[in-house]
C-alpha positions as CSV (number, residue, x, y, z in Angstrom):
1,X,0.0,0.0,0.0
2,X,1.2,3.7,-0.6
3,X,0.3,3.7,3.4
4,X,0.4,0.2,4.2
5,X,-2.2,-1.9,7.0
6,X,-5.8,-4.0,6.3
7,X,-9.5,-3.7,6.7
8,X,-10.1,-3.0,8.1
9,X,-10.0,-3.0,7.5
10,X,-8.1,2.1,9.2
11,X,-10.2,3.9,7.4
12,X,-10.4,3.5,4.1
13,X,-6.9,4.5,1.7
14,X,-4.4,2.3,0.5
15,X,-3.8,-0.1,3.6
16,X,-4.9,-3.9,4.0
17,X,-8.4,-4.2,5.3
18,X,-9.5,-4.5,9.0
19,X,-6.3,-5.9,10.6
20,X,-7.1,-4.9,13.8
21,X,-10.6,-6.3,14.3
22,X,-9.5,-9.5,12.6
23,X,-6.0,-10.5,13.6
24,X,-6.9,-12.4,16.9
25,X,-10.2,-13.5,16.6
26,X,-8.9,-15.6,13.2
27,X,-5.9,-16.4,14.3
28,X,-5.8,-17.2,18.0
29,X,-3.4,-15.9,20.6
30,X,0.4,-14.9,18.8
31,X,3.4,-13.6,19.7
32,X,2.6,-10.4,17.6
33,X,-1.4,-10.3,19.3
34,X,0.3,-10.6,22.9
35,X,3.0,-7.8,22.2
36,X,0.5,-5.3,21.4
37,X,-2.0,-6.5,24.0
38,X,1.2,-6.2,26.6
39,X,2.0,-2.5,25.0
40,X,-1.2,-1.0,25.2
41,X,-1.5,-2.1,29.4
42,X,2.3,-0.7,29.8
43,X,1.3,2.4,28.3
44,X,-1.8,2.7,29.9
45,X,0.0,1.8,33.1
46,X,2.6,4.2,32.6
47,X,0.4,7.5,31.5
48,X,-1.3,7.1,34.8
49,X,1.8,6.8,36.9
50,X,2.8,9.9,35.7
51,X,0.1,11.6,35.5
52,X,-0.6,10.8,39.2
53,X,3.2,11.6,40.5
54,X,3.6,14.4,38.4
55,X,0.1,16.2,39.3
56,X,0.7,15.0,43.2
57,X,4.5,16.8,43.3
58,X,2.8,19.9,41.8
59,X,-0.5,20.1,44.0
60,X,1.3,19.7,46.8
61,X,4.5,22.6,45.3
62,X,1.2,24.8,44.6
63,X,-0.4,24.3,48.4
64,X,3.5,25.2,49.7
65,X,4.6,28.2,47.6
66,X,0.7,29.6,46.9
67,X,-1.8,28.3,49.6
68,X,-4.3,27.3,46.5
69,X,-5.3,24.0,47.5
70,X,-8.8,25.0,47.2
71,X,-9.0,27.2,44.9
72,X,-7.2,24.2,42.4
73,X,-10.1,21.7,44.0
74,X,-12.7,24.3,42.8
75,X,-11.2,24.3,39.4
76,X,-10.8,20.7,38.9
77,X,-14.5,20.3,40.0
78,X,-15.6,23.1,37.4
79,X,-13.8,21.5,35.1
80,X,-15.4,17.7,35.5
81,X,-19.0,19.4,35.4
82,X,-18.1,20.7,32.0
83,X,-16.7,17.9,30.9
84,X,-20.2,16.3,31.7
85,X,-22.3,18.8,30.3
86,X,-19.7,18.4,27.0
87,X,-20.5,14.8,27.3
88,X,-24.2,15.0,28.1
89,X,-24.7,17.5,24.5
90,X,-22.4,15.3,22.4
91,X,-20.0,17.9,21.8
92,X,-17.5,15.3,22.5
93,X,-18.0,12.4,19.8
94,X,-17.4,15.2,17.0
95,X,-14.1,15.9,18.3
96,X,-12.8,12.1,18.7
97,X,-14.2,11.4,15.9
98,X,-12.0,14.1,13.9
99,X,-9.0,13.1,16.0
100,X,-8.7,9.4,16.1
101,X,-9.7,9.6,11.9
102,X,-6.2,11.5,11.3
103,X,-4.3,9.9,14.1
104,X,-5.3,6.4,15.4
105,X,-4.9,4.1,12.5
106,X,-1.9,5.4,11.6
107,X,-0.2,4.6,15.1
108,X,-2.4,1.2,14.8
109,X,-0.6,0.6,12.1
110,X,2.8,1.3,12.7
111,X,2.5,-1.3,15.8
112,X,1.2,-4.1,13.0
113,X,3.8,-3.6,11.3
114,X,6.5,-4.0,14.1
115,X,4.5,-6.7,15.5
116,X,4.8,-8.7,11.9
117,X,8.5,-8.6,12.0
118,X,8.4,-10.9,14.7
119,X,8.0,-13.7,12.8
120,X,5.7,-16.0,10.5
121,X,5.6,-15.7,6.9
122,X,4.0,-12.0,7.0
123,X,7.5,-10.2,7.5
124,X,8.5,-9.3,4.2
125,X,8.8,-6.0,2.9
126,X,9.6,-3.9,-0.2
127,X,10.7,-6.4,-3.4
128,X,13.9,-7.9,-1.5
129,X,13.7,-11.7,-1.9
130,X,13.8,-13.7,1.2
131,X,13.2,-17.2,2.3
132,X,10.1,-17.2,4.7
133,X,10.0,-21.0,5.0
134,X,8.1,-23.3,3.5
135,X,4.5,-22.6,1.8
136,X,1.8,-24.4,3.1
137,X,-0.9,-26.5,1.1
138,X,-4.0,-25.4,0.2
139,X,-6.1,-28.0,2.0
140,X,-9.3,-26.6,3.6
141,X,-10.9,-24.8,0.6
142,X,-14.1,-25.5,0.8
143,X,-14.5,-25.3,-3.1
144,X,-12.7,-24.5,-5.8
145,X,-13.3,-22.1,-8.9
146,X,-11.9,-22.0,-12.3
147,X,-10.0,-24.8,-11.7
148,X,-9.9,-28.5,-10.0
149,X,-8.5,-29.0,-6.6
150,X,-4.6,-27.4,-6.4
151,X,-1.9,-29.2,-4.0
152,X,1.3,-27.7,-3.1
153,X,2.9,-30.7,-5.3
154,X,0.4,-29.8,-8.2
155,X,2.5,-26.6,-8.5
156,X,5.6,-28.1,-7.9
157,X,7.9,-26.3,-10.5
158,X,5.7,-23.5,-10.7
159,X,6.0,-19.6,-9.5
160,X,2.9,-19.3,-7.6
161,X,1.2,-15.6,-6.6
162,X,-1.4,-16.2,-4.1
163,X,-3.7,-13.6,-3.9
164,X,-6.1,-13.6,-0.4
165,X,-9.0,-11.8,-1.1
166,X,-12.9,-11.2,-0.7
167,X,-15.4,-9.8,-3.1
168,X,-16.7,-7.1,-1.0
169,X,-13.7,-5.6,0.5
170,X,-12.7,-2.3,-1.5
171,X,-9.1,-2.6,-0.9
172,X,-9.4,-6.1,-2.2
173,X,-11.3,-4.3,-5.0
174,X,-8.7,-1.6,-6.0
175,X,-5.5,-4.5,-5.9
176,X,-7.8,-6.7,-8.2
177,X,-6.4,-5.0,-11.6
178,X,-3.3,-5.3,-11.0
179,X,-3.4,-9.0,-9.8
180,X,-5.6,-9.3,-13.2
181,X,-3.3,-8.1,-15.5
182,X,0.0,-9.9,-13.9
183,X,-1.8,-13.4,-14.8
184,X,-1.8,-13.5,-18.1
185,X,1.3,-11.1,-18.9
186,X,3.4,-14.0,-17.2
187,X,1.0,-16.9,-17.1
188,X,3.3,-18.2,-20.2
189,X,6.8,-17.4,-18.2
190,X,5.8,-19.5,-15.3
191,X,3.5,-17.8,-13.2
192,X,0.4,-19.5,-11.7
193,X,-2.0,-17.2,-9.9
194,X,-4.4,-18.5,-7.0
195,X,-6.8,-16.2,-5.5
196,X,-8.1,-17.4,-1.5
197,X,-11.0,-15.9,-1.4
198,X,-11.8,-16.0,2.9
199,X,-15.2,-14.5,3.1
200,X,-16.0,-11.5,5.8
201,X,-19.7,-11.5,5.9
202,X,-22.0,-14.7,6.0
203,X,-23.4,-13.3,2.0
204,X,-19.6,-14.1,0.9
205,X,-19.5,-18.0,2.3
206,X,-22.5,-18.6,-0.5
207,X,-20.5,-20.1,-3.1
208,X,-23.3,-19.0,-5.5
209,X,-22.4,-15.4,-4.6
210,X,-18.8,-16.1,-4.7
211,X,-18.9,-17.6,-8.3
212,X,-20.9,-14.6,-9.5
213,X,-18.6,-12.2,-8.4
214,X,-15.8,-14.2,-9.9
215,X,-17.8,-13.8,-13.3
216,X,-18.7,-9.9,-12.9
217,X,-14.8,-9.2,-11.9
218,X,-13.5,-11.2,-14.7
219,X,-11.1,-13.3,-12.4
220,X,-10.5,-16.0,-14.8
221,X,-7.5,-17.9,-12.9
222,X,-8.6,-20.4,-9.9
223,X,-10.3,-19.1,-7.1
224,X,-10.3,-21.5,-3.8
225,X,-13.2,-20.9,-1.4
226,X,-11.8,-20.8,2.3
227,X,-15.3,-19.9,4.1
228,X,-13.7,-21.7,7.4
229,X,-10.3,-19.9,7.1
230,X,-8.1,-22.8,7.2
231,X,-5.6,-21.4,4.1
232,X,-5.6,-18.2,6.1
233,X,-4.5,-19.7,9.3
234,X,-1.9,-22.0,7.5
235,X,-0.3,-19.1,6.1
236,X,-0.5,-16.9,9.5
237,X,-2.4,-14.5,7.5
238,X,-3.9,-11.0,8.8
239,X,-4.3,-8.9,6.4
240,X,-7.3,-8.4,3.1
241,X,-6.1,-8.0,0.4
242,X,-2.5,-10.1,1.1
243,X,-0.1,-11.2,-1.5
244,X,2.5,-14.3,-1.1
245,X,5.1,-14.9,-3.7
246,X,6.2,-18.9,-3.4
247,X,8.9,-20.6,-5.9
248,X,9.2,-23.4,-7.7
249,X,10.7,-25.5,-4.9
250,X,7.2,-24.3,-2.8
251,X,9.3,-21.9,-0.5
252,X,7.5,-18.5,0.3
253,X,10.0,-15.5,-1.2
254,X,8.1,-12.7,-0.7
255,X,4.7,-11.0,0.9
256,X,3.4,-7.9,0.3
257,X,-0.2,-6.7,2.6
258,X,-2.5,-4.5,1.2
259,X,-3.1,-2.0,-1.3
260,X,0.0,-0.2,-3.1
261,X,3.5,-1.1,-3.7
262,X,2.3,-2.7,-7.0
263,X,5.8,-1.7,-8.7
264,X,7.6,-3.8,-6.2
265,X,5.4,-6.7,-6.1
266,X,6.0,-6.7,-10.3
267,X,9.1,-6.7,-9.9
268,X,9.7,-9.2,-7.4
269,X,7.7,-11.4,-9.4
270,X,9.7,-10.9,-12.3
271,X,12.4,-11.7,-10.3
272,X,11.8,-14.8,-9.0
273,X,10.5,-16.2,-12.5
274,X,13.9,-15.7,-13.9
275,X,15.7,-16.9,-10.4
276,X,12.9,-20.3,-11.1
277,X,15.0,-20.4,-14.3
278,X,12.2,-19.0,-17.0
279,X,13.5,-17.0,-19.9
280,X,12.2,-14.3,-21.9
281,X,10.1,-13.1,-18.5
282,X,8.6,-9.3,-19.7
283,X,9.8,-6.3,-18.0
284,X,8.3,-2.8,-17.2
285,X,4.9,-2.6,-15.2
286,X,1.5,-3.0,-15.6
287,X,-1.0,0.2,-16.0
288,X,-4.3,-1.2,-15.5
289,X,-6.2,2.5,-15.4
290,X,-9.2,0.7,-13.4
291,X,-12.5,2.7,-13.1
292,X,-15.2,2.8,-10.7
293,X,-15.2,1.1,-7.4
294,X,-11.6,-0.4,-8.6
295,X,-10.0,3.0,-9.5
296,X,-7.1,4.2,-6.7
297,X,-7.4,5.8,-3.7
298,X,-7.5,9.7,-3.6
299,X,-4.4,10.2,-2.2
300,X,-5.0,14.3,-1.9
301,X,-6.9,16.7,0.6
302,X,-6.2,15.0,3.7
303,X,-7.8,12.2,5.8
304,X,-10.8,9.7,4.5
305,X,-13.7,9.2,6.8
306,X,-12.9,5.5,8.6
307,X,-14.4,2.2,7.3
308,X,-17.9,2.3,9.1
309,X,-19.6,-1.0,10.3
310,X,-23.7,-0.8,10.2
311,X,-24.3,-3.7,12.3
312,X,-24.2,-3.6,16.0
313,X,-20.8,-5.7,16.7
314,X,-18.7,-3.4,15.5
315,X,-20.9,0.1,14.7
316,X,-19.3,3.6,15.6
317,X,-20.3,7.1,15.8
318,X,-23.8,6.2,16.1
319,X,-26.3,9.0,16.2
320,X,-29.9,8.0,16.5
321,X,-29.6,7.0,19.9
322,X,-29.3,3.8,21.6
323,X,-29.6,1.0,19.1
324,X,-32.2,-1.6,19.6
325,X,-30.3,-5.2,18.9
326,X,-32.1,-7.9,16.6
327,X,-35.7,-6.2,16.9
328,X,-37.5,-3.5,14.6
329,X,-37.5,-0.1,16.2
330,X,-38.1,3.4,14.5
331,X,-35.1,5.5,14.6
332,X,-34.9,9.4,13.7
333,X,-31.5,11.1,12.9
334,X,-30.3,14.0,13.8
335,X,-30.8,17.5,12.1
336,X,-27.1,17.8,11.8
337,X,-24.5,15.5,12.2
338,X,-20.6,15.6,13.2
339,X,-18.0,14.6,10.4
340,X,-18.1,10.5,10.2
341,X,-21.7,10.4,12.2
342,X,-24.2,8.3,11.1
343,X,-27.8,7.8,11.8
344,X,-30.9,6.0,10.8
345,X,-34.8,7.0,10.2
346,X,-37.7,4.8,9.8
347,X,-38.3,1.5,10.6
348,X,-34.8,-0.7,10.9
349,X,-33.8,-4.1,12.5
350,X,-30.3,-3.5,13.4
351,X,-28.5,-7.0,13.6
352,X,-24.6,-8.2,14.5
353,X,-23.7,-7.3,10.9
354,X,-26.3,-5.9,8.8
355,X,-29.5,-2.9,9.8
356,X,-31.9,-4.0,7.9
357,X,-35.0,-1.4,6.0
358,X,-38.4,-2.6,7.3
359,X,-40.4,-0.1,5.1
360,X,-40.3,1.8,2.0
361,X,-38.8,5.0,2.8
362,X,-36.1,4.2,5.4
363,X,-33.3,5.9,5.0
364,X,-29.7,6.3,6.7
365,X,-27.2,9.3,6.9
366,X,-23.7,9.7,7.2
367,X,-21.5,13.2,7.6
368,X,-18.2,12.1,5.3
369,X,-14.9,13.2,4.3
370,X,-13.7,11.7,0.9
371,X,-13.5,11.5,-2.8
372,X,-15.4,8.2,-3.1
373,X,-18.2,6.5,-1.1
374,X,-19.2,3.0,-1.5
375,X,-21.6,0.9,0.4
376,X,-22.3,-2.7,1.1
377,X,-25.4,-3.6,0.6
378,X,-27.8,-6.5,-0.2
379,X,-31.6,-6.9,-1.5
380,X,-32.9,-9.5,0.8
381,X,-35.7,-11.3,-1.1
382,X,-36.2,-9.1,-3.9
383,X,-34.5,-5.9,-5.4
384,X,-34.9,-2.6,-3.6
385,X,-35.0,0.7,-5.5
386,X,-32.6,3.6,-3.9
387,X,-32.5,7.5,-4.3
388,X,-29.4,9.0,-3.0
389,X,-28.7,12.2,-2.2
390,X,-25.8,14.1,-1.3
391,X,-25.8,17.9,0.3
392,X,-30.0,17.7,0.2
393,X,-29.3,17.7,-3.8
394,X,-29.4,14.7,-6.7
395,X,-25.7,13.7,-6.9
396,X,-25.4,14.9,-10.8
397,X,-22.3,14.5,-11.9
398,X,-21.1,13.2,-8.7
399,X,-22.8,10.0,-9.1
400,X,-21.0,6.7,-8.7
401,X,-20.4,3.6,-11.3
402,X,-24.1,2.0,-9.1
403,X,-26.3,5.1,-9.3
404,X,-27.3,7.5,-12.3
405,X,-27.1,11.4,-11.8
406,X,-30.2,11.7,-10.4
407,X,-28.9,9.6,-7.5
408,X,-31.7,6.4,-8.6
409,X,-30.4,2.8,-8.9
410,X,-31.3,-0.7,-7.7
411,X,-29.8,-3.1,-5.0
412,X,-30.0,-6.6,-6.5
413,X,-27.1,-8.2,-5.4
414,X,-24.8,-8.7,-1.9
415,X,-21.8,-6.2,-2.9
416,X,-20.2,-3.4,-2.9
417,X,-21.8,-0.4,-4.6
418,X,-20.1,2.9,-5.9
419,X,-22.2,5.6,-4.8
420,X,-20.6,8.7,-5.1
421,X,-17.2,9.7,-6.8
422,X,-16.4,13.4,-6.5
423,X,-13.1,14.9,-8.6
424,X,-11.5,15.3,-5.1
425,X,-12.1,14.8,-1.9
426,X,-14.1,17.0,0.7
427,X,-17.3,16.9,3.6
428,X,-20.3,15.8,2.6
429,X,-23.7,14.9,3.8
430,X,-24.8,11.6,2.6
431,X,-28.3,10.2,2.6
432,X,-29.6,7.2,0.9
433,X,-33.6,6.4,0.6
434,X,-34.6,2.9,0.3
435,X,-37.7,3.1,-1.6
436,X,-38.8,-0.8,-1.3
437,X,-38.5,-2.8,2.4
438,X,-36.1,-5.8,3.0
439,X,-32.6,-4.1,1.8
440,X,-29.7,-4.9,4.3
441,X,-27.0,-2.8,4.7
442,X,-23.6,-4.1,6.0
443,X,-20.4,-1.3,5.7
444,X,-19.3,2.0,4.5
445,X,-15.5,2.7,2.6
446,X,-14.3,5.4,1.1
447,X,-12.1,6.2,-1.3
């Protein structure tokens, strides 16, 4: 990535997707979980100590040298009322929200990062070639596409990119071109390409869906199914989208997470086809010049608004009050919202992962900061018309690759849609009418 995580994917740019939600729960307890678990309690730890000696050495300087011990216990005690009353109008969650959106994933990230180097196979960086041990086999997939079952001795011989991805993840989305046009430029020098496509909502487990959005994203090269995360685990992966280079003796040579970086990644390829003893392997880089959901990353104007979860296990900067769990309940939003608040009105069912419209006209609101704004979304039983509308006005020009310029366009599928695509990035107000019941509506990314 030009700025490197994954999901979680921090949010949205050019960084893997959702690292931090994902990395224990899928992998279990690890060296690299327990450092970061045993650096946030040290710091924690630490901040308080010194918080508490230092404000105890000057409270008591100030009762010595001033007599103001209670004149500094009426002050502290004005301030905690107006930190309540901050608390008790909101005037808080605007400010957090703005600060941890600039700050927190990048500090996130840079203790990922360290953490990776501590061993695994998910320690390479840059284009160097190094040997990360042995790759492991591909056992687990639940199904295959494109292809019949692969073994590690199947590619025996072979240069293999593997390529772990999943259909609705918008990082995964935007490294898909790139990973499309390597195949066949050196599919005759060597090169076999396997995509592991380890599902983050229940919709991508349906091998149905999965096959579908194989055939709409032209992915012609085999696709294994790992809806139980078993190829994940064997390769101690953490990061969507993830790319391992293995050689012909099946020994992992390079890894690469998340978005960016794509010159390198070429080139290591290239690399290790002619190390694997191919000739005539092509050189320069691919330009793939991908539109709509799978065009780059503004990388201009400052911070994106975050990756945003609907559903209650992991929603944030909700703004329609206390969310009702697994039951319909009429929600209102608020007349204005904060930068990267959200809220619903009508009639919703809010579940772990999606908030689903009970009634024609629902409708959900979000304050952003970005060029692009994409949405993942599902029909339920049948398709559900949308209106979208940005800034109270039709979306014009500004309309994404999902919705025409009068902001009208159908959900008939579990995806991603592309929503809005402004020529740079900036703060918006978002809202999207469902004008049928039953859609479900899962994340917000932004590009």
């Amino acid at each position: 990535m030009q700025r490197r995580a994954g999901k979680h994917k921090a949010e949205d740019g050019p960084r893997a997707r959702r690292p931090q939600q994902t990395g224990a729960a899928l992998q279990g307890a690890s060296a690299s979980t327990t450092l970061l678990l045993l650096a946030n309690g040290a710091g924690a730890a630490t901040s308080l100590g010194a918080a508490l000696l230092l404000g105890g050495r000057v409270f008591a300087l100030m009762k010595k040298s001033l007599g103001a011990g209670e004149w500094v216990r009426r002050g502290l005690g004005v301030l905690v009322l107006a930190g309540v009353a901050a608390i008790a109008l909101g005037l808080d969650t605007g400010f957090l929200s703005r600060l941890s959106t600039a700050n927190t994933s990048r500090l996130e990230q840079s203790l990922l990062s360290n953490a990776n180097g501590m061993g695994g196979v998910a320690d390479s960086v840059g284009a160097e070639l190094r040997d990360l041990g042995p790759a492991p086999d591909f056992t687990g997939a639940t199904a295959w596409i494109n292809t019949q079952p692969l073994t590690r001795e199947d590619l025996r011989g072979k240069t293999v990119l593997v390529d772990f991805w999943t259909y609705s993840c918008i990082n995964c989305l935007r490294a898909l071109p790139y990973v499309r046009a390597w195949e066949p430029k050196y599919r005759d020098h060597g090169l076999v390409v396997i995509g592991v496509h380890s599902p983050e909502f229940a919709f991508e487990r349906d091998e149905r869906n999965v096959r579908q959005a194989v055939r709409d994203l032209s992915v012609v090269y085999p696709v294994a199914m790992d809806n139980n995360f078993a190829i994940w685990r064997a390769f101690h992966n953490r990061f969507w989208p993830q790319h391992y280079l293995i050689d012909a003796e099946g020994r992992i040579r390079y890894v690469h997470s998340g978005e960016g970086e794509y010159e390198n990644t070429e080139h290591a390829i290239q690399a290790l086809l002619v190390q694997d003893g191919n000739s005539n392997v092509p050189m320069g880089v691919v330009n793939p010049n991908a539109t709509g959901a799978m065009a780059e990353a503004s990388q201009r104007n400052g911070p994106r608004s975050p990756e945003t979860y609907v559903g209650y296990s992991r929603a944030a900067n909700f703004a329609s009050g206390e969310p009702v769990h697994d039951a319909a309940h009429a929600y209102t939003t608020p007349a204005s919202l904060m930068l990267n608040q959200w809220g619903l009105t009508g009639n919703w069912t809010i579940a772990a992962q999606p908030a689903t419209a009970n009634a024609a006209g629902a409708k959900l609101t979000y304050r952003f900061r970005a060029r692009d704004l994409h949405l993942v979304m599902g029909p339920g039983v049948h398709p559900v018309r949308i209106r979208v509308r940005v800034d109270g006005q039709a979306p014009g020009a500004n309309h994404g690759a999902d919705l025409n310029a009068t902001g009208e366009g159908v959900v008939n599928a579990e995806r991603l849609y592309q929503l809005l695509r402004f020529p740079n990035a900036g703060e918006h107000t978002f809202e999207i009418e469902f004008l049928d019941p039953g859609a479900q509506v899962f994340s917000f990314t932004f590009g």
